[in-house]
N, C-alpha and C positions, 0 to 999 in steps of 0.2 A: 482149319481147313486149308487143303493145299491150294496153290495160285490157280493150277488148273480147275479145281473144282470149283473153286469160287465163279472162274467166269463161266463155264458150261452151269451153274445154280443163277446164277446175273440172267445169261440169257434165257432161259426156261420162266424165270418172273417175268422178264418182258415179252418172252413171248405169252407168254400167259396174259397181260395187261393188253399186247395189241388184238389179240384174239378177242377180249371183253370189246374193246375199241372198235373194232370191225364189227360185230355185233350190234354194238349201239350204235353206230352212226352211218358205216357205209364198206366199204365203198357204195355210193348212191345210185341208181341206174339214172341212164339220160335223160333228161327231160323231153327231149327230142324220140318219140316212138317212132315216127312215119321212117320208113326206108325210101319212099318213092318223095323224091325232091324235084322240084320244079325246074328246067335249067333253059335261062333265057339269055343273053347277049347283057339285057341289066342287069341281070344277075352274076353273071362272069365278069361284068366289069366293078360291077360294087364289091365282090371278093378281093379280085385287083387293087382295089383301092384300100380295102381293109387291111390285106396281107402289107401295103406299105406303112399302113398307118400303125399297124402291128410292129414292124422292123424282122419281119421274120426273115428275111433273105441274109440279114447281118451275122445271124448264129447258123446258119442251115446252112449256107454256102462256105464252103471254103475257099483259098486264094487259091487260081486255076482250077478250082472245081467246077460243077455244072451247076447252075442256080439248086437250091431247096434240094443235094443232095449231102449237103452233112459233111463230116468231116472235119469241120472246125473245132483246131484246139480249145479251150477255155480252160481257164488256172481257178477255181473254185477255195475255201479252205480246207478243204477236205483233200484235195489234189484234183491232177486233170483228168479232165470228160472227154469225148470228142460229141460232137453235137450229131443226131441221126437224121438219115433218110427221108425226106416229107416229101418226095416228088409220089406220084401214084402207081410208083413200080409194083406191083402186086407179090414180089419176095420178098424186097427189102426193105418196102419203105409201105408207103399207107393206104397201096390200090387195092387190099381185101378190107379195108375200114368199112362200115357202113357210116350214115350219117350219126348214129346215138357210139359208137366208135373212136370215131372224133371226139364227139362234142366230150363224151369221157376223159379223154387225153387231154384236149384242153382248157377243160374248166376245172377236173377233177385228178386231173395229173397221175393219170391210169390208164396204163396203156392198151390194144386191141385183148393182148393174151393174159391179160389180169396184172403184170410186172410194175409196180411201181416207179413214175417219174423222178428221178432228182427235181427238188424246186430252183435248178438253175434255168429248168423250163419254166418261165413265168406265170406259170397257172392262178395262183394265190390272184395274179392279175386280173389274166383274162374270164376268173372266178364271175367277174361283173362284165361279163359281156353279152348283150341280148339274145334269146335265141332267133332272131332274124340276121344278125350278124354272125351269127355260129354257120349257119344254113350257107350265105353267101358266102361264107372262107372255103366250107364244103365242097360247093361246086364249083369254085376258081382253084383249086388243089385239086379236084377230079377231073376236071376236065380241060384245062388252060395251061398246065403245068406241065412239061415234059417228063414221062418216065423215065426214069436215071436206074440203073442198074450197078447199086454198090453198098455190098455187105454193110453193116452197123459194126464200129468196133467195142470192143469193151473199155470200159473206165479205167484209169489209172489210179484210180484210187483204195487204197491200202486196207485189205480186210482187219478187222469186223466192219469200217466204216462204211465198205463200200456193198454192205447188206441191205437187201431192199423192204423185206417187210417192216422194220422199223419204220419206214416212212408213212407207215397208216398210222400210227399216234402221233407223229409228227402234224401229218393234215388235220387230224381229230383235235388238236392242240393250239394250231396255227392256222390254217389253210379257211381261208373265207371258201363260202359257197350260195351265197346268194346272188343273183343278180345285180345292176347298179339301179337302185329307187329312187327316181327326180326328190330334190328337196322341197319342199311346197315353200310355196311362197318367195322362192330363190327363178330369177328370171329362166327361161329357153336358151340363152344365150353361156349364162353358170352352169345349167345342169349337163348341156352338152359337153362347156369344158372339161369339169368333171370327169364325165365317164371317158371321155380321150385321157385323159391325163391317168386316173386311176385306174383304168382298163385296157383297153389297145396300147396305149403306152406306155404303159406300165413302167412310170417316170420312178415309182417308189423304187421297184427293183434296184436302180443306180443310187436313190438320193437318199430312202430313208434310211437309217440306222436298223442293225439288228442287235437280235437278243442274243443271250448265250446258246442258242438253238439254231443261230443263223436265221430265227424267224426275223420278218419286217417288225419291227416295233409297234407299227401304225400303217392301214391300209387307208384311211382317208383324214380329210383334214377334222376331224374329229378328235383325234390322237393326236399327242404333242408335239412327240418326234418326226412327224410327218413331212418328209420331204425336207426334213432340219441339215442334211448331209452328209455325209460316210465316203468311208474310204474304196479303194476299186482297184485293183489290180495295178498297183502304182499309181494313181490318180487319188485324189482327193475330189468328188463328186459336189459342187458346193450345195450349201443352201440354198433354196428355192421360197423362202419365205421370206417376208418384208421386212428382216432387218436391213436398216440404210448403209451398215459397212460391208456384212459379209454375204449378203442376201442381194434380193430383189427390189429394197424398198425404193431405189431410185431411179430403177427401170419403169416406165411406163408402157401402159396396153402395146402401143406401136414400137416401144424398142425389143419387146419380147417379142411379136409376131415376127418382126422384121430377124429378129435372132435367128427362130428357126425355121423362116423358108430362106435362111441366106450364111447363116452362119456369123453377123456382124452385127453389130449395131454401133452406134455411138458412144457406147461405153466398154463393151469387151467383143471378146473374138472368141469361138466356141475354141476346143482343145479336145484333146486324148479321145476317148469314147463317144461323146458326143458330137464328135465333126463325123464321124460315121453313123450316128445317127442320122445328122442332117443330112446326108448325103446318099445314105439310099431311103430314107422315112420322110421325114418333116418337111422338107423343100419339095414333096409329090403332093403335101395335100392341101386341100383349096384355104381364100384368103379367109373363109368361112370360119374356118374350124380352127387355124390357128390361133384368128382371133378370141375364138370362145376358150380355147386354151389359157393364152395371155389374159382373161379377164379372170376364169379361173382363180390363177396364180399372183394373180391382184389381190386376191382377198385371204391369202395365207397370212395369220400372223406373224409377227417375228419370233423363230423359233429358239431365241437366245438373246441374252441383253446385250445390248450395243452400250456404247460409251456415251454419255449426253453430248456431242458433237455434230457437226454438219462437217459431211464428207467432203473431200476436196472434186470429186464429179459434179456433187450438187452446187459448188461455186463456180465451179467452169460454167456449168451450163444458167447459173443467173448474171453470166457475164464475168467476173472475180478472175482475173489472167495474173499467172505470176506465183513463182512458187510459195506453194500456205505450209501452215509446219503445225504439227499437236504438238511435238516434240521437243521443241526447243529451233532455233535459228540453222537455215537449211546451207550446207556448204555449197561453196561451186561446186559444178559438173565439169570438171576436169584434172589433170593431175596435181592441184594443190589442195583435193577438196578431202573429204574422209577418205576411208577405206573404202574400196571397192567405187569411188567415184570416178577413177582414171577409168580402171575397168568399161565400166557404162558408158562414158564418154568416147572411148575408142569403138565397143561394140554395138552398144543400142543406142545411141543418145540420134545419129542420125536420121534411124526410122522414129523411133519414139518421142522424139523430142528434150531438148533441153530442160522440161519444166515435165516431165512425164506426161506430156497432152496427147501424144497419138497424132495420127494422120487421116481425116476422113474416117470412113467408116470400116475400112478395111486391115489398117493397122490399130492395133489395140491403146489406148488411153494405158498407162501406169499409174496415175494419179487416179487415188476410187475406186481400181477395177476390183470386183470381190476374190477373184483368183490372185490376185496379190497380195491381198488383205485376209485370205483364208488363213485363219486361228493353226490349219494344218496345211505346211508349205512343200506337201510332196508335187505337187502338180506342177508349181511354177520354176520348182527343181528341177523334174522333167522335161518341162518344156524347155530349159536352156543348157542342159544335159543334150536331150535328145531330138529338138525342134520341133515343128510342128506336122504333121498329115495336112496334103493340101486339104482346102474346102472346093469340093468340085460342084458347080452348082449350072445345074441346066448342060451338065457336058462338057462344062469349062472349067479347069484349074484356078484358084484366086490367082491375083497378080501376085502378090506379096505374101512370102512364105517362110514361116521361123525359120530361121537356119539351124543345127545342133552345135555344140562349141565344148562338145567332152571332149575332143583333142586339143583344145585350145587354151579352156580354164583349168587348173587342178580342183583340188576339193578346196583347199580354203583362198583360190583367188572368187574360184564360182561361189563359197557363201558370201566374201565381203562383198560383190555385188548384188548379191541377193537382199543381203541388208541394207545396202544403202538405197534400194528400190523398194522394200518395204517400210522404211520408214522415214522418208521422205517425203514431197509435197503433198501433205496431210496423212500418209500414211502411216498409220500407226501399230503394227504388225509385230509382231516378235523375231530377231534371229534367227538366221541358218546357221547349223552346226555343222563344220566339215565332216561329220561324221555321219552328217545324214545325205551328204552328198554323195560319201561314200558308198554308204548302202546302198542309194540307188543307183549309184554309175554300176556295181558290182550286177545289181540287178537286172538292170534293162539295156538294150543296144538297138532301137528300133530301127530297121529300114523300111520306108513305106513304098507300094509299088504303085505309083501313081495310074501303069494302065489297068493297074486292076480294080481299082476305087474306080476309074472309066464305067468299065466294066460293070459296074454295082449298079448305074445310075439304071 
């Protein structure tokens, strides 16, 4: 058979298969029938609150754009999207939706005129989202949200891939569609965190792992790989589970809370993606909910085995001061000590300290921190590649802000510091290869606009 005929017989079987697909399964109508919605001041304000709790504003606005009118790049594997229109423009964007509309788009990731979502719109998420919290996004997007007048672009993504009915055996395959169901006998306090975590925040989207489908591995902590880690558009997303190196296990309830309405804690400092999360989502919403998050995220296993070891964070904090080593006997921090120790000692050792202890809560600990200690070291590559995005919080810039130092380090003076910060005062980490510093200097050049993260807040 010739190459062409092959792929026009390819695509005729699948569309054959999503045809039986659609048929058995869906597209589903709304659950939501009523067109006539109730629209009060609570109710505009708990949309408000949703839409933050959401992060819708992160992907729907673009930089100098008008709030929720789109336009933002995003780099997918497939290639780039630009993100669409959600103000209530009635050409462009979602002012002819009705509420069952909506609610289609975002639980079922289908849009007003039948066109199938890419799942880089987090639907698979907001799959679990109440229909009283569907209601209330409703009428905060209808009626709260300025109309924006600005076409939707097309994808940049490379046909066949960028065909959309394939994406109904996709959802038929992958794509949850139930609601989020309290766990019985798991407190008010868990089940709330839950559905924040697994739903409006669709924390998987970044942290879990996917399949060879790009599907989430694991929508709740039920699944293994849940919330275990994965990679992101030059980031390394970490684990959220209670492994004590590369995880969460030595964070407690209040250093997580404190995480995300501030960006810090006493053990690390947010980065890459997630400081824009905190910055237009997590830092708006009450001490309620982050806390139910943080308890949540308390009770993930550890998604990976750790070494029988006690981290060097966990000896800082039972008092133990002074550089510890898994490794073998730690050099001085200066120029007679290893590789990449002058390095450290001229650039970081100032803020971070001689012993990797960090400063308060605002400078990050290197001793323990899991972004250090992550099994995959593109993040902390980047971050001294290309510095940090301030954390602006309540309207203010932090004090203290990565600097970038890719004009500074080459590829292999920037690994030998890298090494000697991973595997130092208890750090037990694997090398940087200059070659993957390479890759990502080639890669990335961020410049972050601090009035427009303003702007976000």
């Amino acid at each position: 058979m010739r190459p062409a005929a092959w792929v026009a017989a390819t695509f005729v079987s699948m569309a054959t298969i999503v045809v039986v697909a659609i048929v058995v399964r869906g597209p589903a109508p709304s659950r939501l029938r009523s067109t006539a919605v109730e629209i009060s001041a609570d109710e505009v304000a708990r949309g408000a609150y949703l839409a933050r709790a959401g992060n819708c504003s992160a992907c729907h606005t673009a930089p100098d754009g008008q709030p929720f009118a789109g336009g933002l790049k995003m780099a997918t594997p497939l290639g780039v999207i630009e993100t669409t229109n959600i103000t209530p423009d009635p050409e462009t964007g979602i002012g002819a939706y009705r509420l069952q509309d909506f609610d289609r788009a975002l639980r079922q990731g289908v849009a007003r005129d039948g066109h199938y979502l890419y799942p880089a719109m987090p639907y698979p998420s907001y799959a679990k989202l109440s229909d009283a919290d569907v209601r209330s996004l409703y009428v905060y997007f209808r009626t709260e949200v300025l109309p924006v007048k600005r076409a939707n672009v097309p994808s940049a993504i490379p046909w066949p891939l960028n065909l959309r009915w394939p994406l109904a055996l996709w959802n038929a395959a992958f794509a949850p569609t139930e609601p989020y169901r309290e766990i019985p006998g798991a407190s008010p306090e868990w089940n709330r965190g839950a559905y924040l975590v697994q739903g409006l925040g669709h924390c998987g989207a970044c942290h879990t792992p996917r399949g060879l489908a790009q599907q989430e591995r694991a929508y709740s902590e039920v699944g293994e790989p849940f919330l275990a880690g994965a990679p992101l558009d030059h980031w390394s997303s970490p684990d959220l589970g209670g492994d004590p190196q590369s995880g969460l296990g030595h964070w407690s309830v209040e250093d997580i809370a404190g995480y995300l309405k501030t960006g810090h804690n006493r053990l690390s400092s947010s980065f890459g993606t997630m400081t824009e999360v905190i910055n237009s989502s997590t830092q708006h919403l009450s001490d309620v909910d982050v806390t139910d998050m943080a308890i949540y995220l308390k009770t993930l296993r550890p998604s990976k085995s750790s070494p029988d070891i006690e981290s060097t964070a966990a000896k800082i904090n039972s008092g133990v001061s002074g550089p510890v080593s898994r490794v073998g006997p730690v050099g001085p921090v200066g120029p007679a000590g290893p590789a990449g120790a002058a390095s450290y000692w001229q650039y970081c050792g100032s803020c971070h300290g001689a012993h990797g202890e960090g400063q308060g809560d605002e400078i990050a600990p290197l001793a323990g921190n899991p972004a250090v200690e992550d099994k995959d070291p593109t993040s902390i590559i980047n971050i001294v590649l290309n510095g940090s995005m301030p954390i602006v919080v309540g309207g203010l810039p932090d004090r203290y802000k990565m600097p970038p130092f890719r004009n500074v380090l080459d590829d292999a003076a920037l690994a030998d510091l890298l090494r000697f910060v991973r595997q130092n005062w208890g750090n037990a980490a694997s090398p940087v290869r200059p070659s993957q510093v390479a890759t990502l200097r080639a890669e990335t050049d961020f410049v972050r606009d601090e009035a427009q993260l303003l702007r976000m807040q």
